[in-house]
Steps between C-alpha positions, in 0.01 A plus 500: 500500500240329284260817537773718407541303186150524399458898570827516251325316189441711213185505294542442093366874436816671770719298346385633162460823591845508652628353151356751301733747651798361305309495227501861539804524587681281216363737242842714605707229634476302158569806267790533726624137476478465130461856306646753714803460252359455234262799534811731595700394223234425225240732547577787776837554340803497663788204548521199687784636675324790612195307621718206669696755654163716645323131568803411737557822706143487520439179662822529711387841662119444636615234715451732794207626383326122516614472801345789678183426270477198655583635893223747396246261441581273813416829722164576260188499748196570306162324534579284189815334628873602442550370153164535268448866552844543202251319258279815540730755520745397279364349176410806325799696550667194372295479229598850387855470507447172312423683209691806532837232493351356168441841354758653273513854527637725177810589692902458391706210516635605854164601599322124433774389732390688784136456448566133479690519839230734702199291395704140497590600894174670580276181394721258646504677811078472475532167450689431772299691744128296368688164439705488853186492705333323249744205538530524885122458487526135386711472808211669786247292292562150628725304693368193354877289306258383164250794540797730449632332242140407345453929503842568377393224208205703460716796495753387262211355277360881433773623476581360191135569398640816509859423288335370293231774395838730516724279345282331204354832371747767566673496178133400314337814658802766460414427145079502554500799699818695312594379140790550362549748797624262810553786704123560543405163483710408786311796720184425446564132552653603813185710588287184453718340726471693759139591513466094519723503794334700727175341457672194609686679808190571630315178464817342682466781733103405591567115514769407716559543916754529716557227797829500637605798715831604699530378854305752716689755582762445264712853488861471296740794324565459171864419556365230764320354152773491292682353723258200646433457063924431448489278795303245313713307293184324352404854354830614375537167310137580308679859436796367335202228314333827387763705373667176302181362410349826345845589349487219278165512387498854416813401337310266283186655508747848294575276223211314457360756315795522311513152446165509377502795225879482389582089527149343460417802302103501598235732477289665771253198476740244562662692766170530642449138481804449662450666814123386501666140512738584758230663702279189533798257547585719801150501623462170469856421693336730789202302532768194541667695800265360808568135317855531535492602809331246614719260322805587573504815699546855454862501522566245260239612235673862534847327435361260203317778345791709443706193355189418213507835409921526421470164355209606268657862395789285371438387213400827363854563392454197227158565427486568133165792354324199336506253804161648578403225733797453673544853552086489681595203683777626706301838576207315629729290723673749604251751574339260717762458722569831520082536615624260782812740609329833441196386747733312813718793484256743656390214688859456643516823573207492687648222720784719553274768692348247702878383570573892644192483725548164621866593600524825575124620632461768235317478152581738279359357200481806257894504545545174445295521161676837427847374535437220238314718250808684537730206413270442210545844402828524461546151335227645249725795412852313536314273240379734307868675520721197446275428161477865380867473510555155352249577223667830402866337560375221291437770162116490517398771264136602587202457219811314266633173405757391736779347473610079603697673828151700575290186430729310750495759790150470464476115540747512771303754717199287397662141587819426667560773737207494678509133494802467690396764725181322615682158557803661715180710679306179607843349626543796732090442613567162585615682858157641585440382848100533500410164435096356535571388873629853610253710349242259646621581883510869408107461379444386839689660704363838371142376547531485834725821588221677278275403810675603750762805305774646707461816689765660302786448214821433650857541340596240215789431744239416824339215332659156571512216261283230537665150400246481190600888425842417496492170244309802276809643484459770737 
């Protein structure tokens, strides 16, 4: 037990190396939080119906596709594990389509619209299939409870290393790079993106090392997966987490911009200062992940997280453009909490695979990871969807004054609605059944059956419940 634990600790430079992959990768996932809009309306050129309407049929129809890209990389065999090799492979095709999404090409009206939907679908697809395995990873790294979350901290930290390169210079550098022409700024700040990314797929790519295998002999269908993964209640309640939980930040994250250029009415530099803000307060709340977990337990710190953060978006409906302070205050406290949820989540997710081979003999972890991305997915287009719609129901007239019922749609998607979202979300998480003591007996018990690993995988229905599996909510 106690050597098991050692084998699983994780040196400072894995950990970093593993990090730096989401710093590559949050040079797309921020543009797509907090610009995608904005780019499609603003600069590429068409409305926000048409984008909110390609952003949500988008996200709701690659669910299938995670999944298999995670069943793919479960059944990987390759002399670098099952999971790195995607962080070669991958991260220059990515980086292609990465531009060609930000590129505007001289085309029609109708035309833009169909570029924007081949090369939006075509690099989210690429990002799925590098940042599937590249999240399973952190869960084949270590089976260590605070080494996992200390690397998802790590993680989360670079990540917004990342957001905050994208986010704090985007709209500085489409004007560096382009002029008064944001069309080419916006590629070739793209195309400096990306070249940065792969460089850092590849360092994570040389650092890190996979620990945790399948049980020996461990031969299931696909349909055998996807069924043992809706068996476990623990995992479909992270699935509803991630669809909710992304929904409403995306939500927020859409107007923010918004909220920034039409209400606060700043310039690229403040924006930028903005986001570089936001970026360190969420680093920072990261970092404080392991010390709430320590405190009070990963559970709890999930649930409390998610309650700061409503309770700090609130008062951004009152807020008035010269309460500077106030304004920086409740974006540094709540982009530290939200540090705190963004890094347990994958953490609790983690848990959740350990859960499926504790119980049912079987880990599919690629699946597992795939099936949330997926949930995140599509809460990241119904997001983007719901405040496409809302924005263009509310009269927002691109590159314009707009008018008072604008301005409040804006605050609204900014404040209140996700607000209440979050606090009826951590209500329904207060049902989690993974609590310190049961993840604790998993630990151990998988320890030992990674020993002595059964001769085969039997059935989800063969396995008996073990009094301890049962209180987990078996």
């Amino acid at each position: 037990m106690n050597t098991a634990t050692k084998v699983m600790k994780l040196s400072f430079a894995e950990k970093f190396g593993y990090g730096l992959g989401d710093t590559a990768s949050n040079f797309v996932w921020a543009l797509m939080m907090n610009f995608i809009m904005f780019y499609y309306t603003d600069i590429f050129g068409i409305t926000a119906a048409a984008a909110g309407t390609m952003l949500l049929f988008a996200r709701s129809t690659d669910g299938v596709v995670d999944f298999f890209i995670g069943a793919m990389a479960d059944r990987t065999k390759s002399k670098w594990g099952r999971f790195r090799p995607y962080l070669v492979w991958l991260c220059v095709p990515l980086a292609v389509v990465f531009v060609l999404a930000f590129t505007t090409p001289a085309v029609s009206p109708a035309g833009k619209i169909v570029w924007a939907w081949v090369t939006y679908n075509l690099m989210m697809l690429l990002y799925s299939a590098i940042n599937i395995p590249y999240g399973a990873l952190s869960g084949v790294m270590t089976d260590d409870p605070l080494e996992r979350t200390s690397l998802n901290s790590y993680r989360m930290s670079l990540a917004q290393i990342g957001g905050i390169v994208a986010n704090s210079s985007f709209m500085v550098l489409i004007v560096k790079f382009g002029g008064a022409n944001q069309q080419l700024g916006a590629q070739r700040t793209v195309l400096l993106f990306s070249a940065m990314a792969i460089v850092l797929f590849l360092i994570s790519f040389l650092t890190t090392k996979e620990r945790i295998h399948p049980p020996a002999n461990q031969h299931t269908r696909l349909t055998q997966d996807l069924k043992t993964l809706f068996l476990n209640r623990h995992w479909i309640m992270m699935f509803v987490i991630g669809i909710v939980n992304i929904t409403l930040a995306v939500v927020r994250g859409t107007a923010g911009i918004y909220y920034l250029k039409n209400y606060l009415n700043w310039d690229g530099g403040q924006i930028g200062t903005w986001f570089l803000v936001s970026g360190l307060a969420m680093i920072l709340g990261a970092m404080m992940t392991r010390f709430a977990v320590e405190a009070i337990g990963k559970k709890a710190a999930f649930m409390t997280s998610m309650v700061a953060v409503a309770l700090t978006a609130i008062p951004f409906y009152w807020l008035q453009p010269d309460q500077t302070a106030w304004i920086f205050m409740f974006l540094i406290l709540g982009m530290i909490s939200a540090g705190i949820n963004a890094t347990l989540f994958w953490a609790l997710v983690a848990d959740t695979a350990d859960f499926q081979e504790w119980k049912y003999r079987t880990r599919t972890t690629g699946v597992v990871f795939s099936a949330t991305t997926c949930a995140q997915k599509a809460g990241m287009g119904i997001g983007a969807a719901f405040a496409g719609f809302l924005i263009s129901a509310f009269g927002y007239v691109p590159n314009a004054a707009q008018s008072t019922e604008a301005i409040r749609g804006i605050l609204l998607l900014n404040s209140l609605i996700p607000a209440a979202g979050l606090l009826v979300l951590a209500a329904i998480f207060s049902l989690y059944g993974l609590d310190e003591k049961i993840c604790k007996t998993m630990r151990e018990d998988l320890a030992q059956r990674r020993e002595q690993p059964l001769p085969s995988s039997p059935s989800p229905e063969s396995i008996p419940a073990t009094g301890a599996e049962s209180l987990a909510g078996a």
